[in-house]
N, C-alpha and C positions, 0 to 999 in steps of 0.2 A: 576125295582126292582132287577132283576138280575145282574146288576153293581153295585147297590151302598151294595148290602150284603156281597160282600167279602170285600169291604172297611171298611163298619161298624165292621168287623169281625178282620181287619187288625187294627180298631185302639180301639178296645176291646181288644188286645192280648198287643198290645203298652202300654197302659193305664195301666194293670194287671200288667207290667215286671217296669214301670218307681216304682221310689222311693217314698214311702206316703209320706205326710206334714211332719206328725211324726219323719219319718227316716230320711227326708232331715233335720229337724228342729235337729235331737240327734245329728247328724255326725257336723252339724255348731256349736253347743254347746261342742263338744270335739275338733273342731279346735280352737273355740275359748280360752275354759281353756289350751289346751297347748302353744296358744300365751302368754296367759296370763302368763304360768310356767317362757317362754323362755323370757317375758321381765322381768318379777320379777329377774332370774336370771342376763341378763343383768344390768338390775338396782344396782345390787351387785356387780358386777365387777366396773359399773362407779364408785360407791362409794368409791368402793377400792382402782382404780385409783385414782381418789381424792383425798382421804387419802393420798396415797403417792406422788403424788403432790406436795402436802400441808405442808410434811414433806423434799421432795428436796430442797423444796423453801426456809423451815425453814433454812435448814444446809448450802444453799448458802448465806444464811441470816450472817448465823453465822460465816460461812468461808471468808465473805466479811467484816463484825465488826473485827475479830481476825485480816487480813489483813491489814483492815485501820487501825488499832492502832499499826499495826508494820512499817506503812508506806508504804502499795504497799496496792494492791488490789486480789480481786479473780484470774480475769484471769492471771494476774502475776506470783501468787502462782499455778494455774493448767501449766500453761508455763512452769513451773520449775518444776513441777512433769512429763510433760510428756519429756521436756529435761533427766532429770534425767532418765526416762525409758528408753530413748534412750540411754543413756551412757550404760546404763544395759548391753543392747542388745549388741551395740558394745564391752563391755568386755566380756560377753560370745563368740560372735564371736573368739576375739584373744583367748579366751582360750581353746578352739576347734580349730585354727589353731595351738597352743603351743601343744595340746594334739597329734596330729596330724603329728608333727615336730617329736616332740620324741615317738611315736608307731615306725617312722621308725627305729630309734636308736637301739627301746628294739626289733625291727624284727633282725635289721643285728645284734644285742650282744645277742640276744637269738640262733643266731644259729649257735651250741657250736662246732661243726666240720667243721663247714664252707663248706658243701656242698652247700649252698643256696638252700635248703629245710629242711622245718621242720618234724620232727618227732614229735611223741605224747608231748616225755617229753619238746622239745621244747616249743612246745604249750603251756602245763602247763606255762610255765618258762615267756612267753609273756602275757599269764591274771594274773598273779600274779603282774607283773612289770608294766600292764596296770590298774591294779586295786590299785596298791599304789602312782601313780601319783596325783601331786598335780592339784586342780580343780577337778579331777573324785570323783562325788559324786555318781554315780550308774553304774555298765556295765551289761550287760543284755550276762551271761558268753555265755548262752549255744549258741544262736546265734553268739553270737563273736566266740566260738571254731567251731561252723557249718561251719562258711565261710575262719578260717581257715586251717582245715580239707581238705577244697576245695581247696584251693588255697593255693599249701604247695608249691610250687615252688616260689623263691624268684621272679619273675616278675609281678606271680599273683599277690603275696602278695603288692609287691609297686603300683600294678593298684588298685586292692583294699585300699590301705590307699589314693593314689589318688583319687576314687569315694568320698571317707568319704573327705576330705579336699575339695570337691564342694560341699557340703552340702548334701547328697543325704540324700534317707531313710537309707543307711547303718551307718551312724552317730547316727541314732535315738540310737541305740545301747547304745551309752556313754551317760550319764546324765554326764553335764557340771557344776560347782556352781561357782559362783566369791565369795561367802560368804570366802573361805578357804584363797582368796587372801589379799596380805597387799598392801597399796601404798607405793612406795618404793621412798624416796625422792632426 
């Protein structure tokens, strides 16, 4: 009797701490309604997806009738748009190396003493002549006079327009547009 009392005592203490019917039974009843939230949610998302699906399909539908009746087809037509974005790309490129070309121009005819360094009003004189270039559709001034400020010595200045003419971040600077350009026959 003395062995099995502290047992019976050890599993009276076990029995008191585990979870009632009840409690096990409420906590499955609240995993359960939040499944239930998280697939009704789900359920709304596939739909949506669906929906747009259904409406992609519609517009390749569409974009593939408008083609056949001009005589090519969809992929033809996305071909020629993504050509076409490519031509994009590459005129911006030249016009970022055109802008690029002549920054240096307006560096060495901005500087009016010809030390080969610029002064303040120099400066001025280089975002003004960089900001009426044809394609500069944005210059982001105060960074452009930041860096050069820094680099007011005429070497800096041409490693500087050098970074910018390898595409770096210091390009990001100039917003480029082909919109302003014409083709020239």
């Amino acid at each position: 009797a003395f062995l099995i009392a502290p047992y019976v005592s050890y599993q009276r203490y076990e029995l008191r701490n585990m979870d009632t019917l009840r409690e096990v039974q409420n906590k499955l009843r609240d995993e359960v309604n939040r499944l239930s939230t998280e697939n009704n949610e789900l359920e709304g998302h596939t739909d949506r997806l669906q929906e747009k699906a259904e409406r992609v399909s519609r517009a390749e539908a569409n974009l593939n009738e408008i083609a056949t009746s001009q005589g090519s087809n969809a992929t033809a037509l996305l071909g020629i748009v993504k050509e076409n974005g490519e031509i994009q790309d590459e005129m911006k490129d030249l016009v970022k190396q055109q802008v690029v070309e002549q920054m240096m121009t307006i560096v060495i005819q901005s500087d009016r003493d010809q030390d080969f360094h610029l002064n303040d009003q120099e400066i001025d004189m280089v975002l003004l002549r960089v900001r009426s270039l044809k394609g500069v559709e944005k210059l982001d001034e105060d960074k452009m006079r930041a860096l050069l400020q820094e680099q007011r010595g005429m070497g800096g200045l041409m490693q500087l327009i050098r970074e910018m003419a390898s595409n770096s971040e210091k390009m990001k600077m100039i917003t480029v547009s082909t919109a302003s350009l014409q083709v020239e026959d």
